[in-house]
PAKOL-131728 format. One record per residue: residue in three letters; x, y, z of N, C-alpha, C in turn. Coordinates in pm, whole numbers, padded with zeros to 5 digits, always signed. Layout:
REM PAKOL-131728
alaXYZXYZXYZ/...
END
This chain:
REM PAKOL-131728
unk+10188+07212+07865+10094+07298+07932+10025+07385+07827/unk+09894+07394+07867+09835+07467+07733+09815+07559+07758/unk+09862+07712+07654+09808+07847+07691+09737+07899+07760/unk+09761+07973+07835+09645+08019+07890+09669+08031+08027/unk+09699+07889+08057+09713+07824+08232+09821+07884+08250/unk+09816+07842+08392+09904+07894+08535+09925+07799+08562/unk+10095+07795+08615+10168+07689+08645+10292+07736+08784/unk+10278+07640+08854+10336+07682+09046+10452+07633+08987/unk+10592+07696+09014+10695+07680+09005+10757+07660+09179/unk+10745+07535+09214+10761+07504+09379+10932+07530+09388/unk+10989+07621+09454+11158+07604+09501+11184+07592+09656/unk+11250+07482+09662+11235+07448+09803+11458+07438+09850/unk+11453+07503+09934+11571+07516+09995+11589+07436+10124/unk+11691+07382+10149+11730+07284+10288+11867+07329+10276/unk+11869+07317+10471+11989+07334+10447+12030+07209+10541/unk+12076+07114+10445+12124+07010+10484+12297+06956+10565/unk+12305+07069+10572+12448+07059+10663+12451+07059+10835/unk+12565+07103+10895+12584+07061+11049+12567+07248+11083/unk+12578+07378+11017+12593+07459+11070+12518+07603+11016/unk+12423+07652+11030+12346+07792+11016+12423+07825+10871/unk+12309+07883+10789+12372+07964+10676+12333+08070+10712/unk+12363+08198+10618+12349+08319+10624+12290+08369+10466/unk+12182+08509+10504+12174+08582+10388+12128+08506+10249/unk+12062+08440+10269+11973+08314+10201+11876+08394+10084/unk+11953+08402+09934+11881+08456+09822+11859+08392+09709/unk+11708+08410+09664+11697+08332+09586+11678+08393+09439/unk+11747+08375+09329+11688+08451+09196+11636+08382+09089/unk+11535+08386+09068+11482+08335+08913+11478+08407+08807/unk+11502+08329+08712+11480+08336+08583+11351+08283+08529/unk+11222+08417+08521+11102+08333+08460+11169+08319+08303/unk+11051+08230+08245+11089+08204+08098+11065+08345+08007/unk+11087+08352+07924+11034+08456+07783+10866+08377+07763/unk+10869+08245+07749+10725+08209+07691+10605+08221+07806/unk+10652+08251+07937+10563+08252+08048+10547+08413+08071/unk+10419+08451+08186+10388+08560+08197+10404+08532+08367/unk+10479+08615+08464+10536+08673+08581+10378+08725+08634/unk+10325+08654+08769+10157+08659+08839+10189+08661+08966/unk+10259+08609+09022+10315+08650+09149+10389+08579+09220/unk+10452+08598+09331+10507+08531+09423+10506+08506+09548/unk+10581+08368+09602+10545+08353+09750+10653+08312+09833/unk+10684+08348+09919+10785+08318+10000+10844+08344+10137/unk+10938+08333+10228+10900+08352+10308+10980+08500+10335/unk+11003+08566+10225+11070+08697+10256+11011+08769+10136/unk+11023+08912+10104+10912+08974+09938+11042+08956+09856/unk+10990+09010+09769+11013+08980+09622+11038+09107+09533/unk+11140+09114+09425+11146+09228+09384+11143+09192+09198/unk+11050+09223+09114+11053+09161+08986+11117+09242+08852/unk+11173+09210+08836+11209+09298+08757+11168+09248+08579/unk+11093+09366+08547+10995+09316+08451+11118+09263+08286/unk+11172+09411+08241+11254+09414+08112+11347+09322+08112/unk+11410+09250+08241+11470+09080+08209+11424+08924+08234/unk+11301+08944+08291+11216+08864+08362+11283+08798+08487/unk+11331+08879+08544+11391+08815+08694+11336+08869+08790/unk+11297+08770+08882+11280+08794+09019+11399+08734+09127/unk+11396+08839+09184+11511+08843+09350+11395+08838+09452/unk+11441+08737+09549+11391+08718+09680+11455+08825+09796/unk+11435+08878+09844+11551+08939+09977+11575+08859+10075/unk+11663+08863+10143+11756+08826+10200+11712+08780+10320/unk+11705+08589+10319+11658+08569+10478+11767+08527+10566/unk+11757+08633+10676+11895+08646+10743+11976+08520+10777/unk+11899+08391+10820+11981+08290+10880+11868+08178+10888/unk+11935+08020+10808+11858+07924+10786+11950+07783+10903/unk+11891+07772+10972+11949+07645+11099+11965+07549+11021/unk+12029+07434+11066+12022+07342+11033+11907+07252+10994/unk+11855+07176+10878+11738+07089+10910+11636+07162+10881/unk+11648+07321+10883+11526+07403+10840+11596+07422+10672/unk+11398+07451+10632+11422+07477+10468+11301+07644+10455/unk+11315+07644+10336+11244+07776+10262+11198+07707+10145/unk+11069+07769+10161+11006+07739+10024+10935+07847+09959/unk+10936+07865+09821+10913+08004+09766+10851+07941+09619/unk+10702+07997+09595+10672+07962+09511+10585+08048+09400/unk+10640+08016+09275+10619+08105+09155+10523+08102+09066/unk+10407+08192+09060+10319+08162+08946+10280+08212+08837/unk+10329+08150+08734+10324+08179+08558+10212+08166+08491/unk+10181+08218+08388+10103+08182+08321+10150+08208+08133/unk+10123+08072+08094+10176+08025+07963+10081+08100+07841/unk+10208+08159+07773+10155+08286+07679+10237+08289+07537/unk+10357+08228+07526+10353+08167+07383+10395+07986+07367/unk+10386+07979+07279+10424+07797+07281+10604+07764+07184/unk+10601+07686+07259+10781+07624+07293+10770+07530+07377/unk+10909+07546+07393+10986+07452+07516+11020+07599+07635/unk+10986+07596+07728+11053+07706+07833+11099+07636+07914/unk+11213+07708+08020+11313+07707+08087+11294+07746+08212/unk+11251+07724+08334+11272+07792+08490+11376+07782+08558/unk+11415+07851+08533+11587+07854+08623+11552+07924+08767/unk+11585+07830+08863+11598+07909+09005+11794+07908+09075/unk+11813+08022+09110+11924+08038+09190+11973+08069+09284/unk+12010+07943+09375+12061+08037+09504+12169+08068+09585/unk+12201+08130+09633+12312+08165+09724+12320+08211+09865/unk+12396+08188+09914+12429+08226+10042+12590+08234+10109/unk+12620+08326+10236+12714+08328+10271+12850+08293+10218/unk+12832+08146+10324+12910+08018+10307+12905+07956+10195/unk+12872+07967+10091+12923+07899+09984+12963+08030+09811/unk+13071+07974+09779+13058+08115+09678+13014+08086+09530/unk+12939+07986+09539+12886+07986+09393+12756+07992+09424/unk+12660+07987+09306+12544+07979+09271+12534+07804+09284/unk+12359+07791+09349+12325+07621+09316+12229+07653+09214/unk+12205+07604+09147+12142+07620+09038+12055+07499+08993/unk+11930+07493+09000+11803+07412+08924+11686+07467+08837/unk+11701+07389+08711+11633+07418+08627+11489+07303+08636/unk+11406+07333+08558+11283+07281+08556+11211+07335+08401/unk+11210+07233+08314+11140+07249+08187+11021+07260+08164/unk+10897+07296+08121+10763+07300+08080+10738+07323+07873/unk+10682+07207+07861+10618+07196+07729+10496+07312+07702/unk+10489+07431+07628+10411+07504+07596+10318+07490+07464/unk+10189+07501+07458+10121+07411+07333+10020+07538+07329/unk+09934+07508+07215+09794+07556+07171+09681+07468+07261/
END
């Protein structure tokens, strides 16, 4: 991706099981080489600039078969390899799911 541009970081949540989750949060990790432009989702957003993370708040309860989608837009400001880490959690499960997504940064 070449400097300059803006790039949609799409995170899409399902909840593919038989029974309602709860308290449905999502946290990213923008990159260091990207610049934080805004966000979208179906709950706000809280950014926190000095680690480059953004927190989603908390959507109370996801049914079965239903998903969330929340999407992130960067814009590429030094050149590397960068990293998009999205994380999420809820209730019923006690870890983090965790997906990453790479972008090539150029002149």
């Amino acid at each position: 991706m070449e400097l300059g541009q803006q790039t949609i970081y799409v995170v899409t949540v399902r909840n593919e099981g038989t029974s309602a989750i709860t308290n449905v949060t999502l946290r990213n990790s923008i990159p260091q080489q990207m610049e934080f432009i805004k966000a979208e989702g179906p709950s706000n957003f809280t950014f926190y600039a000095n680690s480059g993370k953004l927190e989603s708040h908390s959507v109370a309860i996801l049914q079965p078969g239903e998903k969330l989608t929340y999407k992130i837009v960067c814009k590429a400001i030094k050149e590397g390899s960068a990293k998009n880490t999205a994380r999420v959690k809820y209730d019923q499960f006690n870890k983090e799911i965790i997906d990453e997504e790479g972008t090539s940064l150029y002149q």
